[in-house]
N, C-alpha and C positions, 0 to 999 in steps of 0.2 A: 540541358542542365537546370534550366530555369524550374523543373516540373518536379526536380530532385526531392525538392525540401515535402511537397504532396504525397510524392511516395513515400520516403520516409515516416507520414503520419500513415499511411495507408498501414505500411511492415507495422507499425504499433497498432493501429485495431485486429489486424490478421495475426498477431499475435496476441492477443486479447483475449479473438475468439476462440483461437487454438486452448488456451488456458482454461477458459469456462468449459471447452470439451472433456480435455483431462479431469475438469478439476468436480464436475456431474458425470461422469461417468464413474468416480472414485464409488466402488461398493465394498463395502468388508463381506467376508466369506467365511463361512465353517466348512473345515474340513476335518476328516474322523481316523483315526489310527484303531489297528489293533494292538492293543499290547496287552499281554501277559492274559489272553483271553476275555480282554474285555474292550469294546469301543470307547474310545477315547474322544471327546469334539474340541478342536480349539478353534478360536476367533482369530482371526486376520485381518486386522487395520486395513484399509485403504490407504497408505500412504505413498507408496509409490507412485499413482498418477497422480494423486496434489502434490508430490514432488516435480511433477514435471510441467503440470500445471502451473507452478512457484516458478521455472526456469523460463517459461516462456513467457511470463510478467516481466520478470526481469529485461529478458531482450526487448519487451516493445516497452521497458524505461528507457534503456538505453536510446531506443529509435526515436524516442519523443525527445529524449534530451538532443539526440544528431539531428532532428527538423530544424531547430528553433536555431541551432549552428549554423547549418549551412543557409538557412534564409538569409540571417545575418552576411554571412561569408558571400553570398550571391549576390547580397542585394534586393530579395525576393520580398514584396508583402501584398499581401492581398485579403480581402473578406473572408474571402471562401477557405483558404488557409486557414483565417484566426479560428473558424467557425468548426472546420472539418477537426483540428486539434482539438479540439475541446469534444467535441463528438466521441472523438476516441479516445480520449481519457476518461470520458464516463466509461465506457465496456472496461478497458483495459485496469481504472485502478479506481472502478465502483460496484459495477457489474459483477468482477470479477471475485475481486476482494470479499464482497457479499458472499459470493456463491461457499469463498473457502470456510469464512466464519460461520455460512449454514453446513457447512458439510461438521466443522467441530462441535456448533451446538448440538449436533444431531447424535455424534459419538459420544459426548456428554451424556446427554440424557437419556443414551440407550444403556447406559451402566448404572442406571437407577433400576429401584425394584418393581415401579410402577410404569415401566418404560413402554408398554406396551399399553396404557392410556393416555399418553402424553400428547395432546395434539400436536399441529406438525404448524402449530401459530404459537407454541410455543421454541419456534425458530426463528420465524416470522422477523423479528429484529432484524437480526444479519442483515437484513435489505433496506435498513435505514444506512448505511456507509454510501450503498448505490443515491440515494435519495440527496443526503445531504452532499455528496462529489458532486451531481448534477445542481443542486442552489451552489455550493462553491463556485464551481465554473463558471455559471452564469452571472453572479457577480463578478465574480472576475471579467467579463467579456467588457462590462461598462465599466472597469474602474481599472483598467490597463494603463494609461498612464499616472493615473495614481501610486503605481506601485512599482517605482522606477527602481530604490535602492530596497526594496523589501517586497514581501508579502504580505497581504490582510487576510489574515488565515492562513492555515497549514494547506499547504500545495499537495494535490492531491497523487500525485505520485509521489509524495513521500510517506502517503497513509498504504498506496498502493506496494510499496518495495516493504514496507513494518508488518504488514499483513501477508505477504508472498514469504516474508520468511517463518511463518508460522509450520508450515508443512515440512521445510529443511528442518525447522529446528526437531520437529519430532519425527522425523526420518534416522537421525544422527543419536538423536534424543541425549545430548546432554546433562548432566546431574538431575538426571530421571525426571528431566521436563513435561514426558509424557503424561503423569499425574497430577502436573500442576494445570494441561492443558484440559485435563477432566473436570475441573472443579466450574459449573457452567455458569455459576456468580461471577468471577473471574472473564468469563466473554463477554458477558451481557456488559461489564463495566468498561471491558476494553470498548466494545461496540461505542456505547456512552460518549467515551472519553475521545475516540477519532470522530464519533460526529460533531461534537460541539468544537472541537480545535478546528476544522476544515471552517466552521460560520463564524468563528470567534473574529473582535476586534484586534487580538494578538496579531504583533509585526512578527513575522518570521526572516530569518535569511534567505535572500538567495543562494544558490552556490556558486556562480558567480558576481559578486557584484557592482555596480557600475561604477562607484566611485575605487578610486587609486589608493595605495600605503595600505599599508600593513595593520594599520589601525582598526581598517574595513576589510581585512581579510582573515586574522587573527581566529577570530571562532571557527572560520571553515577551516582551517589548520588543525584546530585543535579536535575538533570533531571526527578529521580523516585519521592523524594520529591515534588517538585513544582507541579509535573502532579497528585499525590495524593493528595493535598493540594484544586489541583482544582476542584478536581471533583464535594463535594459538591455545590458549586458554578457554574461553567459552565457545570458540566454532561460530556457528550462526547465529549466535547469541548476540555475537558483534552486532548484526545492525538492530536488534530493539536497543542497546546499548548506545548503540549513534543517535539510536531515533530520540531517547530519551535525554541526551547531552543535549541536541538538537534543539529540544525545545528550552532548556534552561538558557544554553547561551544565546536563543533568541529573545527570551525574557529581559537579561542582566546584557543585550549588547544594547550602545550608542549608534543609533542611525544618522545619516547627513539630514540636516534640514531640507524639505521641499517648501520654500515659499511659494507662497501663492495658492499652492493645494489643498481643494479639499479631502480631507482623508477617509468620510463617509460618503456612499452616495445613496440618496434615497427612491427604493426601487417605485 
């Protein structure tokens, strides 16, 4: 049982890579009809294996969240543990996430007129999400009891599940999201916008966290609520809508004091 919580990290990079598979193997296709005597060609998204690419992110979130349970629940800590988790949150929600955000800027830019000069470093970005999850992480590694009732920065499975729902959302495609997801300004800012939150000084929530009452629970309440609330309605839309509650009521929440801590640490 002791070796549980390892596997557990192990199911979240093997699911990781399972997703980077799906999610570079995703190629659109033209296929040609005949009608009425003449050839027809349409285009065919790729979206089906970045949908499935997106679901098995998901499961190695969940896996990542069951390690850090059952170590607790065990009693289990170790180096090699802190060290292996973190390994596998780079593939699983940097690696991975990159690959989807290149595969969008790439269908972006291929619905431009010039698309067939476009270098392919004009994607190139997407693989700053990989870059900066790996400085998150590794700050994080030194500054772990620092961050007893919070985080310093956006936890990088939560850039990981915002980013995994990008392929659901345009699989389902919602109030014709799929145009909104063409506009390649729109990525590059999203890109922007998860890098700098994962390094930022910003306290985040846990979702569990350590202190007691309702007073330290309250936003995770209201976060679960609202993103259930939406689903009906928007579908998968719910979680950039969590993710984006997410980060207000970590802004406007009240932390417990840590005395004695320091809350930077200098690399």
């Amino acid at each position: 049982m002791k070796h549980l919580p390892n596997l557990l990290t192990l199911g979240n990079l093997f699911c990781g890579c399972m997703a980077l598979a799906y999610i570079l193997c995703a190629q659109p296709y033209i296929y040609q009809t005949f009608e009425g005597g003449i050839f027809q060609a349409h285009w065919v998204p790729a979206y089906e294996q970045m949908y499935m690419g997106s679901i098995f992110l998901v499961i190695a979130a969940v896996c990542d969240m069951l390690d850090g349970f059952t170590a607790r629940l065990l009693q289990v800590h170790s180096p090699i543990g802190k060290d292996l988790d973190s390994l596998a949150d780079v593939v699983s929600f940097g690696v991975a996430p990159s690959a989807i955000m290149y595969k969008l800027l790439w269908d972006a830019l291929m619905g431009e007129k010039n698309a067939m000069d476009i270098p392919i470093l004009a994607m190139a970005p997407a693989f700053l999400i990989a870059c900066f999850a790996a400085l998150r992480l590794a700050k994080f590694n030194v500054t772990t009891s620092h961050q007893k009732y919070h985080f310093i920065g956006m936890p990088t499975p939560a850039v990981g599940i915002v980013v995994a729902s990008f392929p659901l959302i345009l699989w389902y495609n919602p109030f014709n999201m799929v145009d909104v997801f063409h506009n390649k300004w729109l990525l590059y800012g999203i890109i922007i916008i998860l890098c700098y939150l994962m390094v930022s000084p910003i306290k985040f929530l846990k979702l569990l966290p350590s202190a007691k009452g309702l007073k330290n629970w309250w936003a995770q309440l209201v976060i679960i609520i609202v993103s259930l609330a939406a689903i009906p309605f928007a579908g998968y839309l719910c979680i950039p809508v969590g993710f984006v509650l997410y980060i207000l009521l970590s802004l406007v929440h009240k932390y417990p004091e840590e005395s004695g801590i320091q809350q930077e640490v200098t690399n």
